[in-house]
N, C-alpha and C positions, 0 to 999 in steps of 0.2 A: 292802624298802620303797622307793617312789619320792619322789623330792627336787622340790616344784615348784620351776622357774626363778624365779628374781626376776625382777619386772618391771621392762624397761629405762624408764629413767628418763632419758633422754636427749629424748623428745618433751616431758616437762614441764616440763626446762629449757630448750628450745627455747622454751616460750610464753612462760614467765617471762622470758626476755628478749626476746621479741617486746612482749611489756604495759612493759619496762620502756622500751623503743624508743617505742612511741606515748605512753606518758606525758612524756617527753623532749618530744616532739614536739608537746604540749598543752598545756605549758607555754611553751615556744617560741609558740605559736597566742596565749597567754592574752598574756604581754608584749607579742607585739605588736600585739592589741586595746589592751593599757592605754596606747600610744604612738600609736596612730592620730589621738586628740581633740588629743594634747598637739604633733603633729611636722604635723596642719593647720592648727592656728593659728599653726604657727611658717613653715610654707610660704605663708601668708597673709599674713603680716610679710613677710616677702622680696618678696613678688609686692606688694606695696604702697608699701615700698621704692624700686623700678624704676621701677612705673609714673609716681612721685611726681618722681624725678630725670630719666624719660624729656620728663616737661611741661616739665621746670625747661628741659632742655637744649632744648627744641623755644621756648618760650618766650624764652629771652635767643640773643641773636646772638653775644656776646663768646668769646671763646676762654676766659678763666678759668672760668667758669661753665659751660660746657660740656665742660672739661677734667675739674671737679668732680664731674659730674652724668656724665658715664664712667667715671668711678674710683668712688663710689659702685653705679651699676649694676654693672659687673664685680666690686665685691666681694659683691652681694647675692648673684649669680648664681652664682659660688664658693659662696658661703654653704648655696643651695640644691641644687646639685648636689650636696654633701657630706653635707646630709640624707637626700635621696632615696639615695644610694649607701649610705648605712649602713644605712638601712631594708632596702633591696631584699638587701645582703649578710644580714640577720638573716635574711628571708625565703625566703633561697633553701634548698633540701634538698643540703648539704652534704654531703659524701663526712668520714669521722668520722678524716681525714687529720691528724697534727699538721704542724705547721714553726715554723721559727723568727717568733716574733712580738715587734713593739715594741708591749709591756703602756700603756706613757706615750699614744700615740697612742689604740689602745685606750680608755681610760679617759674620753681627754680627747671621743671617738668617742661615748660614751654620754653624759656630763655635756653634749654637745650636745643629746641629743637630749632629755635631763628639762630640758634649761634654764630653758624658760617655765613648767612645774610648782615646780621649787622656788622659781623669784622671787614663784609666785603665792601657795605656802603658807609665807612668808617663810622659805626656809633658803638658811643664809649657808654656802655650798660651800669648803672651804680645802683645798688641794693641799700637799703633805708629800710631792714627787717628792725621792729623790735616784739618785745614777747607778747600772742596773742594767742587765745583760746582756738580750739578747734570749731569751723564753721557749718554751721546745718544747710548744708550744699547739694545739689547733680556737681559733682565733682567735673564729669564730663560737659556738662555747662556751661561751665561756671569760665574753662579754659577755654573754651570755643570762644567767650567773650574777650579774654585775656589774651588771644591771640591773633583778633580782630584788633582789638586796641593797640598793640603791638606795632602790627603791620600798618596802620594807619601812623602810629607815632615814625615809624621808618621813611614810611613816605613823605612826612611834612619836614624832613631833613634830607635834603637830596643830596646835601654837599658835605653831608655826616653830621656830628654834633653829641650830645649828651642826652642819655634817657633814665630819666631816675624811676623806679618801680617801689613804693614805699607800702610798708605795712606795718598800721599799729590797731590799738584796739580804745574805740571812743567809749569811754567806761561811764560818762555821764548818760549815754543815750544806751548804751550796752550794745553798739551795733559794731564792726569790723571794717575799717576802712583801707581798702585796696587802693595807691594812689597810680595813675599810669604818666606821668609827667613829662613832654618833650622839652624842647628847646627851640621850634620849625619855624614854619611861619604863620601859624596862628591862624584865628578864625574871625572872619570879617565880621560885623557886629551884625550888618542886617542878615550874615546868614546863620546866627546861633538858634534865633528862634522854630529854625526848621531842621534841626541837624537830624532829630532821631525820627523827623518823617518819613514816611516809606518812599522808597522810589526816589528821592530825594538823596545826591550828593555836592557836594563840596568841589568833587572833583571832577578834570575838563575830558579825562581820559585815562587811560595807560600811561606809566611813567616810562624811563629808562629800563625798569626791569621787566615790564610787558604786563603789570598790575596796574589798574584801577578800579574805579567805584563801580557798585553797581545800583549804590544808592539804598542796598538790602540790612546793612552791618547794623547799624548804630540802633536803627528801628528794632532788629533781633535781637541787640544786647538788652537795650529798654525793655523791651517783655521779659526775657529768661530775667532781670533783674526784679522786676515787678512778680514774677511769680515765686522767686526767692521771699517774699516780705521783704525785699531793698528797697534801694531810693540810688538815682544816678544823679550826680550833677557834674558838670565841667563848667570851668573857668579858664577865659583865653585871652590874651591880646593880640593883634596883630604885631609879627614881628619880633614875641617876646616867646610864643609858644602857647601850647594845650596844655590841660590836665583834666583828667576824667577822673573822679572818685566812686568808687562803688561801694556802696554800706550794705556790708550782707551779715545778717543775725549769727552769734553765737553758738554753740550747740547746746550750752547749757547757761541760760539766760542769768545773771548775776540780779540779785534782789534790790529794788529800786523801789522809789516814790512815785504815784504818778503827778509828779510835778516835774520829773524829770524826763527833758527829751521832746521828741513826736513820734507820736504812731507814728510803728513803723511802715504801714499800710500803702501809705501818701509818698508818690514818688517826688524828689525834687525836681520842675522842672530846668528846662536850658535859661539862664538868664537872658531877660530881656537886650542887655548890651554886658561887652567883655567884660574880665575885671582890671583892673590897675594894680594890683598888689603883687602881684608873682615879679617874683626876680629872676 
């Protein structure tokens, strides 16, 4: 009797990670659609700024006043080159390289760029930085994920509220814990256990701001996080708000036991039902 060969299955995971590469890369597309309205009104500010201190100083002859109307200009101009440079780094196609990254700059990198979005849909941004190693990152990444989580914390407060962004460094397990924390309206419990499925949203549509799900975000953060060596978890209540944690490794691992911790390998999943503890 003849045996047929199994069929190599190497071309099909070839595609599957080819699909999983442009869905990356569609969402990468989608962010930076939803930053184009929000980072030209803010290049608009700037360039209004200028022109506005460029009169002042063409207008008075004095040295104070023109000293003013320099240091004003030079800081717009600052201002806007560091837009446009964050933009264009999002936008460039990235070699999937990690290195040593400062996450604080990072951070503070994106909460630039949604600035005039959250002052517009009143949320009040609170940083919870303390000192933490530099992390073994795609820098560019890393903020694709941060600015997913962002906008989704924006839209679970329609009527504004409070977003805390905390960073410390968990020294027992030696991983880096990014916290994105709302205040909105939480995640129903029967749908935690499918948040970071593909295709799969939470949401019914477009909000007021002409943003909604595409059901692509959560599923994309989950892999770039998994290919980090991280772990995600969020913890939610209805009504009390989100938190999403991202544990991403240090760049230069601190010396430990291995009694300490979990490989970091093993991502956390979504719990089973919300948690009760967040205040």
């Amino acid at each position: 009797m003849q045996h047929q060969q199994l069929p190599d299955h190497h071309p099909l995971e070839q595609q599957v990670e080819l699909l999983k590469r442009r869905l990356a890369e569609a969402q990468k597309l989608t962010a930076l659609g939803e930053l184009v309205s929000t980072t030209t009104h803010e290049f608009n500010n700037v360039l209004m700024t200028i022109i506005n201190y460029a009169k002042l100083g063409m207008r008075h002859r004095d040295a104070a006043t023109r000293d003013k109307a320099f240091e004003k200009i030079l800081s717009a101009g600052n201002r806007a080159a560091k837009i446009t440079n964050t933009v264009l780094g999002l936008a460039r196609n990235r070699a999937a390289g990690q290195e040593p990254t400062d996450l604080t700059k990072l951070v503070d990198d994106a909460l630039m760029l949604l600035e005039r979005e959250m002052n517009k849909y009143r949320i009040r941004v609170e940083k919870q930085f303390r000192p933490i190693p530099e992390a073994m990152v795609n820098g560019n990444q890393i903020q694709q994920v941060l600015l997913n989580l962002l906008i989704n914390a924006r839209q679970a407060m329609p009527n504004g509220g409070r977003l805390v962004i905390r960073l410390s460094h968990d020294q027992e397990n030696d991983m880096i814990d990014l916290v994105v924390r709302d205040f909105g309206s939480g995640i129903p419990q029967e749908k935690l256990p499918h948040i970071f499925d593909a295709f799969y949203s939470t949401k019914d549509g477009p909000d007021a701001s002409g943003k909604g799900g595409t059901g692509l975000g959560l599923s994309t953060c989950r892999d770039i996080i998994e290919s980090h060596r991280g772990r995600v978890r969020v913890d939610s209540t209805v009504g009390k708000g989100t938190a999403f944690t991202l544990k991403l490794p240090p760049a230069k691992p601190i010396a430990r036991t291995p009694s300490l911790g979990a490989p970091v390998g093993h991502p956390i999943a979504a719990p089973q039902s919300p948690t009760t503890s967040m205040s």
